[in-house]
TORKOLVEX-764328 format. One record per atom (N, C-alpha, C): x, y, z; residue in one letter. Coordinates in pm, whole numbers, padded with zeros to 5 digits, always signed. Layout:
BEGIN
XYZa ...
***
This chain:
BEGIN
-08972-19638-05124x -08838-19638-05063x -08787-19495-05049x -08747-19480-04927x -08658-19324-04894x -08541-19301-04951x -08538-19178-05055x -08424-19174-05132x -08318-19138-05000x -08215-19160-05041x -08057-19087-04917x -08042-18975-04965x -07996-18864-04881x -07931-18717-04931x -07814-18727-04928x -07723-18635-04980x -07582-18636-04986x -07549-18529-04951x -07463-18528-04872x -07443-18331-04800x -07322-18342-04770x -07231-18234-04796x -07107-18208-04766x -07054-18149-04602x -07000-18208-04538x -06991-18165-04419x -06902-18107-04358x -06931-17951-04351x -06811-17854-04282x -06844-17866-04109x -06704-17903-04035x -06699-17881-03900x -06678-17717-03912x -06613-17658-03973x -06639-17507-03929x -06756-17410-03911x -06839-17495-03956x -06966-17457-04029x -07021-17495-03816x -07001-17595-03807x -07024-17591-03639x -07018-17478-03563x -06836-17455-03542x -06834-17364-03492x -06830-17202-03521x -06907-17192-03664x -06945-17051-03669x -07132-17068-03614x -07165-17167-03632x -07302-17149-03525x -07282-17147-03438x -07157-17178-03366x -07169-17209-03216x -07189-17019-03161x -07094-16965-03230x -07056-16818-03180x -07189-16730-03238x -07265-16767-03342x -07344-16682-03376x -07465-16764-03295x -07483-16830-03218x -07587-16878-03127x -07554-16829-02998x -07438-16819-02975x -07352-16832-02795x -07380-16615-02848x -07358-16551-02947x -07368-16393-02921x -07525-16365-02891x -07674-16382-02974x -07757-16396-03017x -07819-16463-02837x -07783-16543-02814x -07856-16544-02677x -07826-16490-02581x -07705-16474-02551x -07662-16361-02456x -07734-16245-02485x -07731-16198-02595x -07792-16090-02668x -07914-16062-02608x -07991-16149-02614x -08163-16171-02606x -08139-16182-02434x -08047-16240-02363x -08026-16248-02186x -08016-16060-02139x -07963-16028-02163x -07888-15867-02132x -08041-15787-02197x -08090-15799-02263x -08223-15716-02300x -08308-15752-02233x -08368-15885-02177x -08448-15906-02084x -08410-15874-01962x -08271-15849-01936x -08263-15828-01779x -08289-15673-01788x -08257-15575-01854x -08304-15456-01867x -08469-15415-01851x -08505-15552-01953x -08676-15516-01943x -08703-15534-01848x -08645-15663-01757x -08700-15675-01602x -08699-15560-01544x -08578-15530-01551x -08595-15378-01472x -08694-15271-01474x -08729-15255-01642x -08847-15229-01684x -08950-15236-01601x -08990-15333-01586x -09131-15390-01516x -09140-15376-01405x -09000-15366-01329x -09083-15341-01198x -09102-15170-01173x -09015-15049-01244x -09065-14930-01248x -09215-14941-01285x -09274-14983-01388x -09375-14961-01434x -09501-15002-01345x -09482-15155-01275x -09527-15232-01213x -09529-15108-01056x -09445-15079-01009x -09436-15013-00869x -09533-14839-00932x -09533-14843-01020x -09568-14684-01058x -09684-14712-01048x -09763-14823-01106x -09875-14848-01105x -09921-14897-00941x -09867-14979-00917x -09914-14979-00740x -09936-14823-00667x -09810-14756-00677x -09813-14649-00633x -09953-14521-00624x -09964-14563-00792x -10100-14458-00857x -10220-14528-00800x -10232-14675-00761x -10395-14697-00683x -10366-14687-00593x -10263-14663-00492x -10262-14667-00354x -10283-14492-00330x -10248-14396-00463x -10290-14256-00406x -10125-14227-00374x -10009-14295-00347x -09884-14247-00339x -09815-14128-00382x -09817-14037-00337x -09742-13923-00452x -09546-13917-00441x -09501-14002-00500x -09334-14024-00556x -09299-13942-00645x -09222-13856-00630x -09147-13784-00774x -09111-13899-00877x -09038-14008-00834x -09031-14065-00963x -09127-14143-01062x -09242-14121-01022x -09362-14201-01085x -09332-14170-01236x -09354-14284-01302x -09338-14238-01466x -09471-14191-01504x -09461-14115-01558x -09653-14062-01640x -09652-14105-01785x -09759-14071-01856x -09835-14203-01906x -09761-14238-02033x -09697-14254-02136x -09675-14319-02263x -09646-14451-02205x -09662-14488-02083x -09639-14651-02035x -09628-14755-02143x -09802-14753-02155x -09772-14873-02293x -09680-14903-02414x -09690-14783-02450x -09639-14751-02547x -09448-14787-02548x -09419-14738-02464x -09279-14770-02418x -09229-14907-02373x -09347-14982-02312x -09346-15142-02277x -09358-15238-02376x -09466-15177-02517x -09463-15246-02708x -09294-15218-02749x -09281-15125-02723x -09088-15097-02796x -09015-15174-02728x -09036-15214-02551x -08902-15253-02554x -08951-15434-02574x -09099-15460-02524x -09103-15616-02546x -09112-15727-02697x -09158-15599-02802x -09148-15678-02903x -09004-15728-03013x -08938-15591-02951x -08833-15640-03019x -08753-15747-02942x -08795-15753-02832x -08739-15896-02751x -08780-16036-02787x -08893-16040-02848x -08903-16145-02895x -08881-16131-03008x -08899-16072-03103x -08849-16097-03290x -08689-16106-03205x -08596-16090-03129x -08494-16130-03066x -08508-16256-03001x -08604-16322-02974x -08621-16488-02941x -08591-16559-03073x -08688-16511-03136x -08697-16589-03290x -08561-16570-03345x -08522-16484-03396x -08340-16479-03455x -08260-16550-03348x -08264-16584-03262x -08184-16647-03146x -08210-16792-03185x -08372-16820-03175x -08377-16940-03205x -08354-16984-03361x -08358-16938-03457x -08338-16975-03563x -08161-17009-03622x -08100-16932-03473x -07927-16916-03535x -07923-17057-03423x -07975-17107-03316x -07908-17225-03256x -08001-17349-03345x -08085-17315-03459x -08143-17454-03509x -08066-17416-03615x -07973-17377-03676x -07938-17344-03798x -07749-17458-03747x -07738-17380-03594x -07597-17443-03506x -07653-17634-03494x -07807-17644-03432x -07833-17764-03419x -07786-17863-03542x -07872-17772-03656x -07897-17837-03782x -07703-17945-03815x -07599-17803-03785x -07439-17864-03850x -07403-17963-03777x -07472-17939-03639x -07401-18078-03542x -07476-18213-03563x -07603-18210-03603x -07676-18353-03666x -07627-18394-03780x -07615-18265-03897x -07519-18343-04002x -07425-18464-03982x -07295-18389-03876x -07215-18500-03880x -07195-18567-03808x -07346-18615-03694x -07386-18715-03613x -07470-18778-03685x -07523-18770-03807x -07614-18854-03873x -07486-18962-03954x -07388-18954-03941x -07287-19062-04010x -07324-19162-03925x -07345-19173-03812x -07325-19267-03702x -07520-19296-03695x -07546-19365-03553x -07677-19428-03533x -07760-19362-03452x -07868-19363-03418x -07929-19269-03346x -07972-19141-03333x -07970-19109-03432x -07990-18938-03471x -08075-18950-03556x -08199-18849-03539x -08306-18849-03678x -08267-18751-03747x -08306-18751-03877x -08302-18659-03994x -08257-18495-03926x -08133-18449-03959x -08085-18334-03943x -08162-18222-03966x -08321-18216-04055x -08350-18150-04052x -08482-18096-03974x -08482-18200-03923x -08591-18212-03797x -08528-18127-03664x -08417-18171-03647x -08370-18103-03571x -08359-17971-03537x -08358-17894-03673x -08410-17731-03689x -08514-17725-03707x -08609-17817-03734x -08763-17771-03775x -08833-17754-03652x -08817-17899-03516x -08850-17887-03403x -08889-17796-03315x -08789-17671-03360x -08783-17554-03256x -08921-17472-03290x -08928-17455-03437x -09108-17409-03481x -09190-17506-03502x -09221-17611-03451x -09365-17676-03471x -09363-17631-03344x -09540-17616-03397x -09644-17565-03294x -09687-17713-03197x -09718-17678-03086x -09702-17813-02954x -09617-17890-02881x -09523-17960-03031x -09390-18033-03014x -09273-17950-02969x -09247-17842-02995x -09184-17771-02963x -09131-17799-02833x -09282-17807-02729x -09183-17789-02609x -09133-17929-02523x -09100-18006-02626x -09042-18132-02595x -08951-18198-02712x -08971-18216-02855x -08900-18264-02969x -08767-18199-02958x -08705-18034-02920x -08598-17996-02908x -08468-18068-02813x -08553-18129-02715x -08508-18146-02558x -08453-18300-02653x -08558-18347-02683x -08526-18508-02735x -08388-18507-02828x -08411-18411-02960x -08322-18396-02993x -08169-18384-02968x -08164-18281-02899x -08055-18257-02777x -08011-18360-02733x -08055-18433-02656x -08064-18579-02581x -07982-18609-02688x -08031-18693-02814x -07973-18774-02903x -07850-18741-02923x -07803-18590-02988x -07690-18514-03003x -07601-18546-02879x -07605-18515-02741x -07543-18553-02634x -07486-18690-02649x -07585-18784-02648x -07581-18921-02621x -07409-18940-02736x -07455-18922-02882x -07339-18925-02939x -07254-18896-02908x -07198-18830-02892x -07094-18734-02859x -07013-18644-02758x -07094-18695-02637x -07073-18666-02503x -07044-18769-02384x -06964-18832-02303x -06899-18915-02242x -07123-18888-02090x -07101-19028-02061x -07203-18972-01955x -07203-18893-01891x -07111-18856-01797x -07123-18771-01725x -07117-18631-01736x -07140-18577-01893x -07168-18461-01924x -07302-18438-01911x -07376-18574-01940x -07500-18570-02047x -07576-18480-01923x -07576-18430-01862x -07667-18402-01729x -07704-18251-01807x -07579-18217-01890x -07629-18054-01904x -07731-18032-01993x -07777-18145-02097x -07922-18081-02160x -08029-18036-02041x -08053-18205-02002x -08154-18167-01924x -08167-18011-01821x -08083-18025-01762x -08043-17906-01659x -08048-17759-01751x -08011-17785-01856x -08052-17656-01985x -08180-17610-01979x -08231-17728-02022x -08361-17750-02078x -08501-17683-01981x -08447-17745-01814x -08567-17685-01721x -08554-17600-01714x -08391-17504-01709x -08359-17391-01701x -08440-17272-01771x -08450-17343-01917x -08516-17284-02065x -08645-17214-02004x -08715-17341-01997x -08861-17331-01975x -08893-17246-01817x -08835-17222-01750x -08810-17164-01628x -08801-17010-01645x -08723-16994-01771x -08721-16868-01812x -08824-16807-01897x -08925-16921-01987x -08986-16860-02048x -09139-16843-01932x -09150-16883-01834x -09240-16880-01756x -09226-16786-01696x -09121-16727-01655x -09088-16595-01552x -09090-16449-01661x -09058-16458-01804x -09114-16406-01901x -09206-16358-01898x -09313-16484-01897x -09453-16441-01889x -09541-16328-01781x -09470-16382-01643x -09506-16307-01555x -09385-16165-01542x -09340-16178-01613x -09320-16026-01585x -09373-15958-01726x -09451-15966-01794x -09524-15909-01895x -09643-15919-01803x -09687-16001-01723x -09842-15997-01660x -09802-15849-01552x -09695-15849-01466x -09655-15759-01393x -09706-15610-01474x -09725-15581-01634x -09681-15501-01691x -09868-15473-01700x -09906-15598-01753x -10057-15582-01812x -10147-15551-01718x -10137-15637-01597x -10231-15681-01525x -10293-15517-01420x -10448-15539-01376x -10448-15415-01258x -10372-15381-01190x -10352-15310-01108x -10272-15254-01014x -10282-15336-00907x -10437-15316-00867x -10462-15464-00743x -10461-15582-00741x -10436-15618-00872x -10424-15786-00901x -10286-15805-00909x -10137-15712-00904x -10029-15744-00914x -09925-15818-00793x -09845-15841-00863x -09760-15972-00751x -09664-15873-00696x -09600-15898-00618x -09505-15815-00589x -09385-15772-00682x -09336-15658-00743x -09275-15652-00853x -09134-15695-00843x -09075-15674-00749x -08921-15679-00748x -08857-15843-00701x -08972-15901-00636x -08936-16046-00600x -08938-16115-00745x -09079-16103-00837x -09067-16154-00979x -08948-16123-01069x -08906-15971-01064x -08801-15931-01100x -08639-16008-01049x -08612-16053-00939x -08541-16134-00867x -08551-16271-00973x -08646-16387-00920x -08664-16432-01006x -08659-16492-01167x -08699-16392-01241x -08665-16363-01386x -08531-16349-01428x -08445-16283-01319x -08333-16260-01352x -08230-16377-01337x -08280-16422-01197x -08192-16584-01187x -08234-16673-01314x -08334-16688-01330x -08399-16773-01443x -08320-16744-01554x -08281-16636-01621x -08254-16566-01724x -08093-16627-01720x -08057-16565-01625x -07852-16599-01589x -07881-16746-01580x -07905-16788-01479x -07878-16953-01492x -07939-17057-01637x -08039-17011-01742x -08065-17063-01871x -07932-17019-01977x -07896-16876-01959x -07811-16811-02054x -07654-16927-02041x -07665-16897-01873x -07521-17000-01879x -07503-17136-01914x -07608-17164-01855x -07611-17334-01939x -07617-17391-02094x -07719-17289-02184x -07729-17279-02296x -07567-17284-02392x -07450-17169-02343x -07366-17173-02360x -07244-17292-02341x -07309-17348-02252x -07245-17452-02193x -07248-17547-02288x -07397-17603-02319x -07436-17682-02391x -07370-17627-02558x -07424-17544-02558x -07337-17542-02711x -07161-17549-02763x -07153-17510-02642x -06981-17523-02692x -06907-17685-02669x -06960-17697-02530x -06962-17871-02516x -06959-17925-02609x -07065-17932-02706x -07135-18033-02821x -07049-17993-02915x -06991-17840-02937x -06958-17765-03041x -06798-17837-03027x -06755-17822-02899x -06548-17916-02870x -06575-18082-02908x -06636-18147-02888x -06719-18261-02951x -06684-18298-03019x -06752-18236-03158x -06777-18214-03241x -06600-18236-03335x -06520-18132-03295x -06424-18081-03337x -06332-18167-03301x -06320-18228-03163x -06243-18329-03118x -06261-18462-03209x -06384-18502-03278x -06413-18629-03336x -06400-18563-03505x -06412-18458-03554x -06401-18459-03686x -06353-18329-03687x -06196-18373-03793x -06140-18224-03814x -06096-18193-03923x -06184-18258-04067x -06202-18214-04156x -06367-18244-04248x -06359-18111-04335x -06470-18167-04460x -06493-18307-04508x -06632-18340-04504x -06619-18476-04558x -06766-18495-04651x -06785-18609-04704x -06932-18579-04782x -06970-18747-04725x -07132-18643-04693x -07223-18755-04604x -07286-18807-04678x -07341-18913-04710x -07447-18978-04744x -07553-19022-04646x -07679-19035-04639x -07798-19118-04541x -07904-19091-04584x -07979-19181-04483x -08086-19168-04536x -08192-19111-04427x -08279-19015-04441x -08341-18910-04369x -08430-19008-04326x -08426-19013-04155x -08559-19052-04087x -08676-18963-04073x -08760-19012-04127x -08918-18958-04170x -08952-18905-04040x -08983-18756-04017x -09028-18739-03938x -09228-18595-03966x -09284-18681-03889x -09432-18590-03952x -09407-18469-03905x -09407-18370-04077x -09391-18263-03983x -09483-18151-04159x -09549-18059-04152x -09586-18018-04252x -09561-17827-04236x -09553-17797-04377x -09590-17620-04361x -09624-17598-04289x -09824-17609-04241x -09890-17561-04154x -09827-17541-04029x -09799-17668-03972x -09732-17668-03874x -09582-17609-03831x -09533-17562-03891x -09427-17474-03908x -09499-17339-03898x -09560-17285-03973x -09661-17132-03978x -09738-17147-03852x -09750-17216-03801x -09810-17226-03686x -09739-17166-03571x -09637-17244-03627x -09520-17252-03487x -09450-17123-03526x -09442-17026-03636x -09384-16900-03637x -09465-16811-03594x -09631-16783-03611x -09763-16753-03512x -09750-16724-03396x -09708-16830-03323x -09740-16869-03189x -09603-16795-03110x -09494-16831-03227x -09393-16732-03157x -09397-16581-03124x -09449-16552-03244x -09493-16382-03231x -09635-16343-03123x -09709-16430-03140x -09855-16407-03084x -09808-16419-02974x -09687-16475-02853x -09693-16511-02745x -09734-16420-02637x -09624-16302-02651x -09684-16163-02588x -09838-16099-02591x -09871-16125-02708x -10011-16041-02726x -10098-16100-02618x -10090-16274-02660x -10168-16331-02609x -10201-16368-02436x -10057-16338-02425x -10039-16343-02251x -10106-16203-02164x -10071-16131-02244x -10082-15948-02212x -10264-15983-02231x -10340-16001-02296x -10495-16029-02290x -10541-16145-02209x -10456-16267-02186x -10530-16340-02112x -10507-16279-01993x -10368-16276-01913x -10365-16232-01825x -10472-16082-01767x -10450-16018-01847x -10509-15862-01781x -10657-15924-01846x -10747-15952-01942x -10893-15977-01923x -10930-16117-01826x -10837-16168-01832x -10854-16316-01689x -10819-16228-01540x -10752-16154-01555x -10713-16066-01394x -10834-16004-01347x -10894-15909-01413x -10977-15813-01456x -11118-15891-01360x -11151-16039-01443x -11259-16077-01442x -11296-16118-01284x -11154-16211-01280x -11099-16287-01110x -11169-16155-01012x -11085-16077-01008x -11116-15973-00936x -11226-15936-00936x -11331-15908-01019x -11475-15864-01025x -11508-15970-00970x -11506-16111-00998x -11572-16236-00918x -11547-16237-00725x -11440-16210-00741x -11367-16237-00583x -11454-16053-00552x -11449-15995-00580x -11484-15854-00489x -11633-15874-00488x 
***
């Protein structure tokens, strides 16, 4: 038999995640749009240098080196971003787990680091949280969050490939840059959306401390898989920056 937990439940405790999630992604939005910018200098410098171009503004070489400073701290800036909206997730399941339909509150923060589930258990979650606590015709903004999300972490990718990849294997820099940036603004705004939504909610249905009792729905989830999913967060860059540029590399030797 599943013992019940007992947890004391601060609504303020909501909305101090809401603001330390709503600063923290903006945060992480405004540094990627810079890096975009990034990429396409670097990206056009490099076109420039196989085409034989001679530009005064060509950057010369600490390239890499300058592209590790500004992209890694962008993601250890994913991870603190994501850890302050599963920490915001975590207060708003608390005091939606009084009611039906909500799994174990702490799944809800764990979701965001398992490795695989990740890029669907968050979205579900969400869903559930909405469903409670949101009249229908809100509910549209997870989803619309959500593609937004993944929209951004894909245009991510390619503008790190913009960075890695040959000179002759590159996309055009400033259209990706275009791109990335809509991706970036239209996820940032919705994200915000979604959290404060859930976060007035929240506040509108409970406006004091109270102590919860329930009982935690079992959800499979272990260490490994958590260390996995903190791995995979950090490894993402490395791993894109090598597939891409030794998969570019190869394409090109095949096709020439």
């Amino acid at each position: 038999m599943v013992a019940s937990v007992r947890a004391r439940v601060q609504p303020n405790d909501v909305r101090s995640g809401a603001i330390l999630s709503t600063i923290a992604v903006i945060a992480v939005a405004a540094g990627w749009i810079l890096a975009t910018f990034w990429s396409v200098m670097v990206a056009s410098t490099q076109i420039d240098r196989a085409s034989h171009v001679d530009h005064s503004f060509i950057i010369e070489d600490p390239l890499p080196f300058i592209s590790t400073l500004i992209f890694f701290p962008l993601w250890a800036g994913f991870l603190l971003s994501g850890l302050l909206w599963a920490v915001w997730q975590r207060s708003v399941a608390l005091v939606a787990a009084a009611g039906e339909g909500v799994r174990d509150p702490e799944w809800h923060a764990r979701a965001w680091f398992s490795s695989i589930v990740m890029w669907w258990e968050p979205l579900r979650n969400m869903r559930e949280l909405t469903s409670y606590f949101l009249p229908g015709r809100r509910r549209w903004l997870v989803p619309a969050w959500w593609a937004a999300w993944v929209a951004f972490r894909i245009t991510c990718w390619l503008v790190i490939w913009q960075i890695s990849m040959p000179a002759s294997g590159l996309l055009q820099p400033v259209p990706v840059a275009v791109v990335s940036v809509l991706a970036t603004l239209f996820s940032t705004t919705l994200a915000v959306m979604v959290i404060w939504t859930v976060t007035s909610a929240v506040h509108r249905r409970v406006k004091a401390p109270f102590t919860l009792q329930y009982v935690p729905k079992p959800v499979r989830f272990s260490l490994g898989l958590f260390i996995i999913g903190i791995i995979c967060r950090f490894g993402t860059p490395v791993a894109v920056m090598v597939f891409f540029s030794t998969g570019g590399t190869l394409l090109l030797k095949a096709i020439g």
